[in-house]
C-alpha positions as CSV (number, residue, x, y, z in Angstrom):
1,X,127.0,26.7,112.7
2,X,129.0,25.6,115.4
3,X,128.8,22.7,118.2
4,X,130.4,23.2,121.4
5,X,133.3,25.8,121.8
6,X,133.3,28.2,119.1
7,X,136.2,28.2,117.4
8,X,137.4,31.9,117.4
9,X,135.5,35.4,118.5
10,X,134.9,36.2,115.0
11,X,133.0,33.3,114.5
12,X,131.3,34.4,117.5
13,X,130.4,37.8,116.0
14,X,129.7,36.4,112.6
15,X,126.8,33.8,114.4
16,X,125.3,36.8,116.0
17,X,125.3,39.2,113.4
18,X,123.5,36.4,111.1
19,X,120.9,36.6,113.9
20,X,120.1,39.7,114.3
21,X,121.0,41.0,110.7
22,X,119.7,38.8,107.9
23,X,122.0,39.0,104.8
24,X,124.8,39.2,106.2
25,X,128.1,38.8,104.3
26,X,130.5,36.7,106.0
27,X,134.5,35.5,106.1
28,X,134.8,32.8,104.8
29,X,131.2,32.4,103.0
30,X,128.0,30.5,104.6
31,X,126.8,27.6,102.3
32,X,123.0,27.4,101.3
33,X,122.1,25.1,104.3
34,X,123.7,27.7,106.4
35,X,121.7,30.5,105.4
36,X,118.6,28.9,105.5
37,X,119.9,27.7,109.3
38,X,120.4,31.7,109.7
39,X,116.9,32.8,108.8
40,X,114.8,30.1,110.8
41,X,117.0,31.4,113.6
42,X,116.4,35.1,113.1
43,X,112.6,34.7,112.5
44,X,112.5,32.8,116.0
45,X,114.2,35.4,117.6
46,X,112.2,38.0,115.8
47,X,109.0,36.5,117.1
48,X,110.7,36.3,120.8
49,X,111.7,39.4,121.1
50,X,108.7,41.1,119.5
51,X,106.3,39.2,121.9
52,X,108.4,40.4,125.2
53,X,108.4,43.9,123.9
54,X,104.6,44.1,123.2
55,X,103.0,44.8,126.4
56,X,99.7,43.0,128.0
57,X,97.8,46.1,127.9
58,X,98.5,47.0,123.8
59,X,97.9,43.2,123.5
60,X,94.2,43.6,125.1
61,X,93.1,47.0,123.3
62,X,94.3,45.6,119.9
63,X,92.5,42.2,120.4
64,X,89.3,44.2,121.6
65,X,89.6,46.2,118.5
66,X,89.8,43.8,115.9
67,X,87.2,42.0,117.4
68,X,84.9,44.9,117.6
69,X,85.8,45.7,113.6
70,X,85.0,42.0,112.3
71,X,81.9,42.3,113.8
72,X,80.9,46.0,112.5
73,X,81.9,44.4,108.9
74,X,79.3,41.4,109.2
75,X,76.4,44.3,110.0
76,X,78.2,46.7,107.2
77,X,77.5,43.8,104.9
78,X,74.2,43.0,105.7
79,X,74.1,41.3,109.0
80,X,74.1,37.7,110.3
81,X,70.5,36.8,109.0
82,X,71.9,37.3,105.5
83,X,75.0,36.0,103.9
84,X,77.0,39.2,105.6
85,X,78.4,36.6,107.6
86,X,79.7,34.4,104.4
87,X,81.2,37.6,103.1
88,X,83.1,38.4,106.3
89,X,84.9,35.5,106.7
90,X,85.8,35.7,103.4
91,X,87.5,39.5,104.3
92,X,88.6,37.5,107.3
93,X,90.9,35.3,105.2
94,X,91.8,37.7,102.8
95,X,93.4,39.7,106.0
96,X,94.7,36.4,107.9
97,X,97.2,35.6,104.3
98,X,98.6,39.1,104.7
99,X,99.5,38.8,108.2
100,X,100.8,35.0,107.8
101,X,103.3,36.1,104.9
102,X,104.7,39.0,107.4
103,X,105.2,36.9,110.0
104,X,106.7,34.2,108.1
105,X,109.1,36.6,106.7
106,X,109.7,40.0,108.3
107,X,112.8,40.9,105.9
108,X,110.9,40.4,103.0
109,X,110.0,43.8,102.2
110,X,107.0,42.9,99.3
111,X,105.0,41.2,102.0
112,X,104.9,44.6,103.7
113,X,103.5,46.2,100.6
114,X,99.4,45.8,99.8
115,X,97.9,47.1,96.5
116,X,94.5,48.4,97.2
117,X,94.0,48.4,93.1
118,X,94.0,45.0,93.3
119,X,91.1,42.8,92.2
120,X,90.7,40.3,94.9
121,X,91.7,43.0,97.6
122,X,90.0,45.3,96.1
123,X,86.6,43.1,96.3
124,X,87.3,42.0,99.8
125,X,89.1,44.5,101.5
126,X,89.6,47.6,99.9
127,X,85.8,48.4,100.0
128,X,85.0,47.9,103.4
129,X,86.4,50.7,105.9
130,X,86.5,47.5,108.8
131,X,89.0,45.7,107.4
132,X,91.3,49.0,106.6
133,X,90.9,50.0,110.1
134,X,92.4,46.5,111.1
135,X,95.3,46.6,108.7
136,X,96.1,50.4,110.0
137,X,95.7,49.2,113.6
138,X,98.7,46.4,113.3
139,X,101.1,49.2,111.3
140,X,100.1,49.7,108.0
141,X,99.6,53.4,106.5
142,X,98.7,54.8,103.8
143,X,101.5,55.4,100.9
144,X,99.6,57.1,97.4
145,X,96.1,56.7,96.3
146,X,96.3,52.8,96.7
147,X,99.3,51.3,98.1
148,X,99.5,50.1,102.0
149,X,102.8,49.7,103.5
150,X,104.4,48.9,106.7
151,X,107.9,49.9,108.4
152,X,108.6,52.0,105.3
153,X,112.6,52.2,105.2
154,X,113.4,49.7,108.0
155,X,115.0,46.6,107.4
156,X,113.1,44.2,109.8
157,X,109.2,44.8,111.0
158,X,107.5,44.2,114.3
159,X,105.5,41.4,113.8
160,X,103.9,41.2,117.4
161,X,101.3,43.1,116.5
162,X,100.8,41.0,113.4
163,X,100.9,37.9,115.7
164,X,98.0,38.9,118.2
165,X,96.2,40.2,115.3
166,X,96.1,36.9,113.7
167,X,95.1,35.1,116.9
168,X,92.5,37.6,116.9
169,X,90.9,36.4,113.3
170,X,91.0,32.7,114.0
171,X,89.4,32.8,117.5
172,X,86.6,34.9,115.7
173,X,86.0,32.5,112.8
174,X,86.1,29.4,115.3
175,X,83.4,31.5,117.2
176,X,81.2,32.1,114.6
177,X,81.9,29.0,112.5
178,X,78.5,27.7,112.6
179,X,76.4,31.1,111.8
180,X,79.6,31.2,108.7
181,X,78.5,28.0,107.2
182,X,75.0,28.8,107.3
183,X,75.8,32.0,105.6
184,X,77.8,30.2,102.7
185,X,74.9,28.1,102.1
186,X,72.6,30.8,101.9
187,X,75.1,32.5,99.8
188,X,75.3,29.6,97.3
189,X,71.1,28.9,97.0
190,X,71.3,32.6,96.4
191,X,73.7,32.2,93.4
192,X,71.4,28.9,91.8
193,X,68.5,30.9,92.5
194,X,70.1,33.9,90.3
195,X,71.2,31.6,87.9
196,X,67.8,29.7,87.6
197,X,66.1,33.3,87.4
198,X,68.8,34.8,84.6
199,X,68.6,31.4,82.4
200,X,64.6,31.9,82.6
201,X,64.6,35.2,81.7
202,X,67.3,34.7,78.7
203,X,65.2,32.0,77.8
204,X,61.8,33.7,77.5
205,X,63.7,36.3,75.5
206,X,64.7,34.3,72.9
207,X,62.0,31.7,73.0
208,X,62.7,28.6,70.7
209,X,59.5,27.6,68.5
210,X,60.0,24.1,68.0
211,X,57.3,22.7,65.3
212,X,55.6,19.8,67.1
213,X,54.7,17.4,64.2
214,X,50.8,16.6,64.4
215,X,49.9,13.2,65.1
216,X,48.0,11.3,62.6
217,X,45.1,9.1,64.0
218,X,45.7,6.0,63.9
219,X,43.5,4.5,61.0
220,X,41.3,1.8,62.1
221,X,39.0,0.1,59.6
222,X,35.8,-0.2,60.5
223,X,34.8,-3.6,59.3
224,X,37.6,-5.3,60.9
225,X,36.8,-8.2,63.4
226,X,39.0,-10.0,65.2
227,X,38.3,-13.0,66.8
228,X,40.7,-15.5,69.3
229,X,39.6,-19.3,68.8
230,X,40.4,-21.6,71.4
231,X,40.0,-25.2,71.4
232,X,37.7,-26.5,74.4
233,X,39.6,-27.8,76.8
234,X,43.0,-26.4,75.7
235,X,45.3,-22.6,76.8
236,X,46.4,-21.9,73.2
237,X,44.8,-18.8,71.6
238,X,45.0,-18.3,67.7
239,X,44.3,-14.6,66.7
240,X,42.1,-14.5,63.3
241,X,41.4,-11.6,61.4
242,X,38.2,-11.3,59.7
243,X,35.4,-9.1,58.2
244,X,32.5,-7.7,59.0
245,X,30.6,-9.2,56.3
246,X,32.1,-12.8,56.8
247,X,29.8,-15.2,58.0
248,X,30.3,-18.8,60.3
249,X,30.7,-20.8,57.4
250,X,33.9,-18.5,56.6
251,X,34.9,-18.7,59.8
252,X,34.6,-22.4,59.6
253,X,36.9,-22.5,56.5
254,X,39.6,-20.3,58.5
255,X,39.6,-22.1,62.0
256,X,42.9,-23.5,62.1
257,X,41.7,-26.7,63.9
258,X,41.4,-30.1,61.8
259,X,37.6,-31.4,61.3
260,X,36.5,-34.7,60.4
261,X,33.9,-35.0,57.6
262,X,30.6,-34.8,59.5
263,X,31.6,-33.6,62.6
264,X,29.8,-31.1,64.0
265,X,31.8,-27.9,65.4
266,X,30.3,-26.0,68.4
267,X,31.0,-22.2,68.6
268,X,30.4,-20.5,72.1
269,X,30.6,-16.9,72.8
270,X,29.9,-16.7,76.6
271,X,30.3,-12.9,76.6
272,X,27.4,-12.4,74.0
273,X,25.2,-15.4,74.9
274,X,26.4,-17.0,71.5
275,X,26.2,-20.7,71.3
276,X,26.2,-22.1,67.5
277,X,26.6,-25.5,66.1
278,X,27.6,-26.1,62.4
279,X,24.1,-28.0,61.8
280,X,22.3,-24.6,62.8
281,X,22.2,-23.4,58.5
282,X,20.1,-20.1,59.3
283,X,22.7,-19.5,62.1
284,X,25.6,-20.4,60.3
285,X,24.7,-18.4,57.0
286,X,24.6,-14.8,59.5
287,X,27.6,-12.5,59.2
288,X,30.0,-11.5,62.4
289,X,28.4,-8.4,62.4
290,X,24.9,-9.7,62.8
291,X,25.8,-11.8,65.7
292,X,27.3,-8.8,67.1
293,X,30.6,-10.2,67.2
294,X,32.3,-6.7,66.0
295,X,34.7,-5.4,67.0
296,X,36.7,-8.5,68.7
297,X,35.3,-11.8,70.3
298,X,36.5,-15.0,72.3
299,X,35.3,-18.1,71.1
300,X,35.4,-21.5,71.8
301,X,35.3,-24.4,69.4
302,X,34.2,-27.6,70.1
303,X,34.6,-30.6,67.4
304,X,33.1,-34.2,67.6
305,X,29.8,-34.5,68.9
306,X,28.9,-37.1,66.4
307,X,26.7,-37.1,63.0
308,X,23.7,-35.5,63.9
309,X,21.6,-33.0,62.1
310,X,19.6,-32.0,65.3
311,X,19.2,-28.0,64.9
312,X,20.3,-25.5,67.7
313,X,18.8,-22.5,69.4
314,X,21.6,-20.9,69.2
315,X,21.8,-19.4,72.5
316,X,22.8,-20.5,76.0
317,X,19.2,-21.2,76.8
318,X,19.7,-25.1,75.8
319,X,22.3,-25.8,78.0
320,X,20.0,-23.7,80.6
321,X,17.6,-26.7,80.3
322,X,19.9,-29.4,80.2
323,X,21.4,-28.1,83.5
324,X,17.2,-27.4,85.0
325,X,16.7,-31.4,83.9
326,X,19.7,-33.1,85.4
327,X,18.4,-31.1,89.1
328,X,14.6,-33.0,88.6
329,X,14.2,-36.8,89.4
330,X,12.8,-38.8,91.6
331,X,14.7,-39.9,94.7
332,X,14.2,-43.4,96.7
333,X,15.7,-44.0,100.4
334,X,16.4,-47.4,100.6
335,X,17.0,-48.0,104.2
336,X,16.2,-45.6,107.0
337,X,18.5,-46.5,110.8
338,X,17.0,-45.7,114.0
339,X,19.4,-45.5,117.4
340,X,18.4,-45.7,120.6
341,X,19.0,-42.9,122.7
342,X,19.8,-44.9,125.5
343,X,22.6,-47.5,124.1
344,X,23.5,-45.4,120.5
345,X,23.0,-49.4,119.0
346,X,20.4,-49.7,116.2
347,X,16.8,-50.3,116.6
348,X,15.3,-51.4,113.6
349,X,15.8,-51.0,110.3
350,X,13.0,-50.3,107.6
351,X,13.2,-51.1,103.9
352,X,11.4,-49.5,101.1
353,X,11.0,-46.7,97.8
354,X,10.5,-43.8,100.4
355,X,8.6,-42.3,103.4
């Protein structure tokens, strides 16, 4: 490249030959940098002159047209209300790539070249007559069975038509991007649903019998009682494990409290009305089960009320008339104040046993 004056006409002719024909061989030979130089150069010049030659009118009918095919794709497909629209702009971008690499590079001739055969075009383009007529409106025809080619023979290709065409595409996907995204997903609950579906209906084809291993009852024996002692007056519980047959001496023999020779021990059972003292024989010779304390029981021990060898009822009925004795009496007022309404001082005063 040159700055200022060039240097001679033939580097004159060279420059503009390297414009307007890539690939040119010059005298004395372009470095890399230079050829690179040449073809950012000829592609802007491409795109220049391409755009003055395609007229206003061709610009309009071609952007109508591809407009008017995008949208007979998305009701080919199955319209907006189902994932038609997903599947169009997925045609959409498909047909956007193979513009871009044409306009990129015009000289490259495999960019002009489309394989129908081929897998992805074939899924998103070949199948849908919409997207053909688009590729046939911006140049391409048909060359063989499946092979779309542009400016067959010619060394450079007319990429204005590519240009608009392009334009075209991503002013209809920015139109339509929020009815797209809906459609994509729709399209992908679609998919889980399928899935779900196909790995429920694999599943009840080949059903997996899985032996459930029966659960033993747990074995409880009948005759066991147990009991939680608490000392009156105390939070501690001890857990004892008796049997059915075991009567309040055992129990005695098992409490895990210490007793003096000749105290006597108090066992209450509130929740069965139970209230036995060690000097109650008949009592203390019953078993658990007769006192129906089966299965389980709280009781409360009592120790040191002294040496005596008075009997109990066994029951809550004596501490019933202990409580209805200590209400009855016989009450005295000693002194009784009367105030004046008049001065709020006291009166008199009386003294006495009562009224």
């Amino acid at each position: 490249m040159f700055q200022g004056m060039p240097r001679d006409e033939q580097f004159v002719r060279n420059f503009l030959m390297g414009l307007m024909v890539p690939g040119q061989q010059f005298n004395p030979p372009l470095t890399t940098e230079e050829i690179e130089q040449y073809k950012n150069y000829s592609a802007k010049l491409l795109k220049l002159s391409a755009a003055s030659s395609f007229s206003f009118s061709a610009r309009e009918r071609l952007q109508n047209k591809i407009a008017k095919d995008l949208d007979e794709l998305v009701k080919l497909i199955g319209g907006e209300e189902t994932t038609g629209m997903a599947v169009a702009d997925d045609s959409a971008k498909i047909l956007r790539n193979l513009m871009s690499n044409v306009i990129r590079d015009p000289f490259e001739e495999k960019f002009r070249k489309i394989k129908l055969d081929n897998k992805v075009i074939q899924s998103k383009v070949a199948q849908y007559p919409p997207c053909l007529s688009i590729l046939k409106s911006i140049g391409f025809t048909a060359d063989g069975e499946s092979l779309l080619v542009v400016a067959k023979g010619k060394k450079v290709v007319n990429i204005a038509p590519f240009t608009v065409a392009r334009d075209c595409i991503d002013k209809w996907i920015d139109k339509n991007r929020y009815q797209i995204s809906a459609a994509i997903r729709k399209r992908k609950d679609e998919i889980e649903r399928a899935r779900i579906a196909a790995e429920a209906e694999e599943a009840a084809k080949n059903p997996v019998i899985e032996e459930e291993e029966e659960e033993k009852p747990e074995e409880v024996d009948p005759n066991l009682c147990t009991l939680k002692l608490r000392m009156e007056g105390k939070k501690k519980i001890h857990d004892l494990e008796m049997n059915a047959g075991d009567t309040l001496n055992s129990l005695m023999e098992k409490i895990p409290f210490e007793v003096q020779d000749g105290e006597v021990v108090q066992l209450t059972c509130a929740a069965k009305r139970l209230i036995v003292k060690s000097t109650d024989t008949e009592q203390m010779r019953k078993t658990l089960k007769e006192l129906r304390l089966m299965p389980a029981a709280s009781v409360v021990v009592k120790i040191g009320e002294g040496k005596s060898a008075d009997v109990t009822r066994g029951s809550l009925a004596e501490r019933a008339a202990a409580t209805q004795k200590k209400k009855t009496g016989s009450h005295s007022m000693h002194s009784i104040g009367l105030y004046a309404k008049d001065d709020n001082n006291k009166a008199e005063m009386f003294d006495g046993g009562g009224v």
